[in-house]
Z-matrix of the N, CA and C atoms (Angstrom, degrees):
N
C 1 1.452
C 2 1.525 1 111.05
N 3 1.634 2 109.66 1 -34.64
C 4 1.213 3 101.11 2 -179.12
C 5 1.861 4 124.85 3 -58.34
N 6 1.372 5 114.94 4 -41.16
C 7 0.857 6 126.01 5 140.72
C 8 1.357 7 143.96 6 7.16
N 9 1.285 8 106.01 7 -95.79
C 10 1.493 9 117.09 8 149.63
C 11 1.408 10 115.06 9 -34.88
N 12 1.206 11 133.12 10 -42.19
C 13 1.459 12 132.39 11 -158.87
C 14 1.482 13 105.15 12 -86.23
N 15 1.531 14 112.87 13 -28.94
C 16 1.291 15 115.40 14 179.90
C 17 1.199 16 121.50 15 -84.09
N 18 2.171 17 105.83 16 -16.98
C 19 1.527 18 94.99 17 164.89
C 20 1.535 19 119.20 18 -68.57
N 21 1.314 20 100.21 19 -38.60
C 22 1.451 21 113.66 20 -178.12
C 23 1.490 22 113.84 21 -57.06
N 24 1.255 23 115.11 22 -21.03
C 25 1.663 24 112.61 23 174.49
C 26 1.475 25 115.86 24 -83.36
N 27 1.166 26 112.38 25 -18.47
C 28 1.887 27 122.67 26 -177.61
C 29 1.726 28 104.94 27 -83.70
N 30 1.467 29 110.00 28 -53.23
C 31 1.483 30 114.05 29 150.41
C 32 1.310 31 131.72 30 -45.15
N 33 1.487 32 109.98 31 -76.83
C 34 1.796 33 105.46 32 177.93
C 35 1.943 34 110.13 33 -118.55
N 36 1.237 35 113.37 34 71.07
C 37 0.975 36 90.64 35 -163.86
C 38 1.632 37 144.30 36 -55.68
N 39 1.365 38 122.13 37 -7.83
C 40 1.461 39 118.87 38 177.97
C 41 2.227 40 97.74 39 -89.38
N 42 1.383 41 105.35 40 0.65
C 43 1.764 42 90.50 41 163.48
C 44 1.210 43 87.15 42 -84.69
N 45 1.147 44 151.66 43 -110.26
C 46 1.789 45 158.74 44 179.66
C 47 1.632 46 95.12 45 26.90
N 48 1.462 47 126.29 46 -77.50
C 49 1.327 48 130.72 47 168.56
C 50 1.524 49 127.21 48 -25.80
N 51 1.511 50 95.97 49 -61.68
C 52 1.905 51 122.62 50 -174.45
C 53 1.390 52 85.48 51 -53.95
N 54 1.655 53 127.40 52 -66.07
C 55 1.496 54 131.20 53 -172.41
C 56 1.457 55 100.40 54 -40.23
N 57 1.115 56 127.08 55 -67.90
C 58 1.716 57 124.84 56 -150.07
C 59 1.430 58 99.65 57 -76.86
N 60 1.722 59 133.54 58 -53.94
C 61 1.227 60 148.01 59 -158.08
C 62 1.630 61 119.59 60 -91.60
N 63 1.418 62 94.67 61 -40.83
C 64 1.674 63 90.96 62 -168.97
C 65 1.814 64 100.57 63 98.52
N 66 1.142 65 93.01 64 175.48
C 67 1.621 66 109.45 65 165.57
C 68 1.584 67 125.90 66 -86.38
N 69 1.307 68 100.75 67 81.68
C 70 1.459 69 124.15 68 -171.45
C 71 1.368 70 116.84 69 -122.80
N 72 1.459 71 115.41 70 -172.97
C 73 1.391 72 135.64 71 177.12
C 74 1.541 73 106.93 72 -46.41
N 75 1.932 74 109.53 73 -49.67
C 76 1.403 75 114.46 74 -174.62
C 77 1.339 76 125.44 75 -66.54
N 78 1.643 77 107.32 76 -29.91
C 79 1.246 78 125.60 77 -176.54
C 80 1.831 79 114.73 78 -63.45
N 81 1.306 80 107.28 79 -55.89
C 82 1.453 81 109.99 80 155.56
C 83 1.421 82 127.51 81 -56.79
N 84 1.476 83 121.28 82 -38.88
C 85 1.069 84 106.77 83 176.20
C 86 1.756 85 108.19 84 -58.34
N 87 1.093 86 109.01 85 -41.25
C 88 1.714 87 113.56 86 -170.70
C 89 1.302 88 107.52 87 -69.15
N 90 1.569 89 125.43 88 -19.20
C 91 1.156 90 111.76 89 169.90
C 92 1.632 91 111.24 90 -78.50
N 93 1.302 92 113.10 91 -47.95
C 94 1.769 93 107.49 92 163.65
C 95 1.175 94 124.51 93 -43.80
N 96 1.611 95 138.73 94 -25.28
C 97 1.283 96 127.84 95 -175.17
C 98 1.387 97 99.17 96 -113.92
N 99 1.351 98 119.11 97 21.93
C 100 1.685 99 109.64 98 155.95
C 101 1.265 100 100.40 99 -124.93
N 102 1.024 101 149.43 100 -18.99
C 103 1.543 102 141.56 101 142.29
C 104 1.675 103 117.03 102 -27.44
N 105 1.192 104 103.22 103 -33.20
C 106 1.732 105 114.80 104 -153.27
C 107 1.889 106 98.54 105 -103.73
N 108 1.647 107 112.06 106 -38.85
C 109 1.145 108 102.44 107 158.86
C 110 1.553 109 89.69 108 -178.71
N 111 1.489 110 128.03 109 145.65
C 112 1.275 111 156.47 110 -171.28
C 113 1.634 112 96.90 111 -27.08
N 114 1.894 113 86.58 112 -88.52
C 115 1.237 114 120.11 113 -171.87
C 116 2.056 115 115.48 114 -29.67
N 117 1.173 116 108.45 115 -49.35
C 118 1.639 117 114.36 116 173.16
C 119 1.245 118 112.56 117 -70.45
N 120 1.161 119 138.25 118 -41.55
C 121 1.627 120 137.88 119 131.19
C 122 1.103 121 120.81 120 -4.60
N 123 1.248 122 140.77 121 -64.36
C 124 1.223 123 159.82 122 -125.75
C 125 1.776 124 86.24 123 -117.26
N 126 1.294 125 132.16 124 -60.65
C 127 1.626 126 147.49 125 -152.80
C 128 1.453 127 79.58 126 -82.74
N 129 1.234 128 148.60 127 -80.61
C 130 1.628 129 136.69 128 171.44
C 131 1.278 130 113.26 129 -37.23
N 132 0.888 131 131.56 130 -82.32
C 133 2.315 132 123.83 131 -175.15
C 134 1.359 133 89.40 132 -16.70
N 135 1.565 134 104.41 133 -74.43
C 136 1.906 135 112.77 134 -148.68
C 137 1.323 136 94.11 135 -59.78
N 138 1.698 137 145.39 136 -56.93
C 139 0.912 138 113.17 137 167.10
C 140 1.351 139 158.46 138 -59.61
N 141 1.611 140 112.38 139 -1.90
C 142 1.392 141 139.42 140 174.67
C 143 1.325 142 73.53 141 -68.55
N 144 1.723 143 114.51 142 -99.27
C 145 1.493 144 103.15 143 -134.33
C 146 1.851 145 103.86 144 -67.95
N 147 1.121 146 129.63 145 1.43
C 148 1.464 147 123.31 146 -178.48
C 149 1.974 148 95.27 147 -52.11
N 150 1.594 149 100.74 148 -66.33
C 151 1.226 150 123.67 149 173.88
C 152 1.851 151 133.66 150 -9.86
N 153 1.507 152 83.40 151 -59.50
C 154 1.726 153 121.84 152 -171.89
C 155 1.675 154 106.27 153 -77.40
C-alpha cells in the first residue's frame, strides 16, 4: 500500500499526504510547499508516508 501512496505523491502530491494523514496540519503544509514549487511537495509526501 505504501507504494501506491508514493506513486500518488510524485503525481499529486497533497492526495499521497490526504492518503497517509487525513486532513491535518501535514496536509496543508503539503499543500503550501507544492503551491510554492512541485519538487518540495513531492520531498514532504514521500517523507510523510516514508515516516508513517
Amino acid at each position: 500500500m505504501d507504494l501506491i501512496r508514493i506513486i500518488l505523491a510524485i503525481l499529486l502530491p497533497p492526495l499521497g499526504v490526504f492518503l497517509q494523514v487525513g486532513i491535518g496540519a501535514q496536509f496543508w503544509i503539503n499543500i503550501l510547499l507544492t503551491l510554492l514549487g512541485y519538487i518540495p511537495g513531492i520531498v514532504h509526501a514521500v517523507w510523510i508516508i516514508a515516516r508513517r
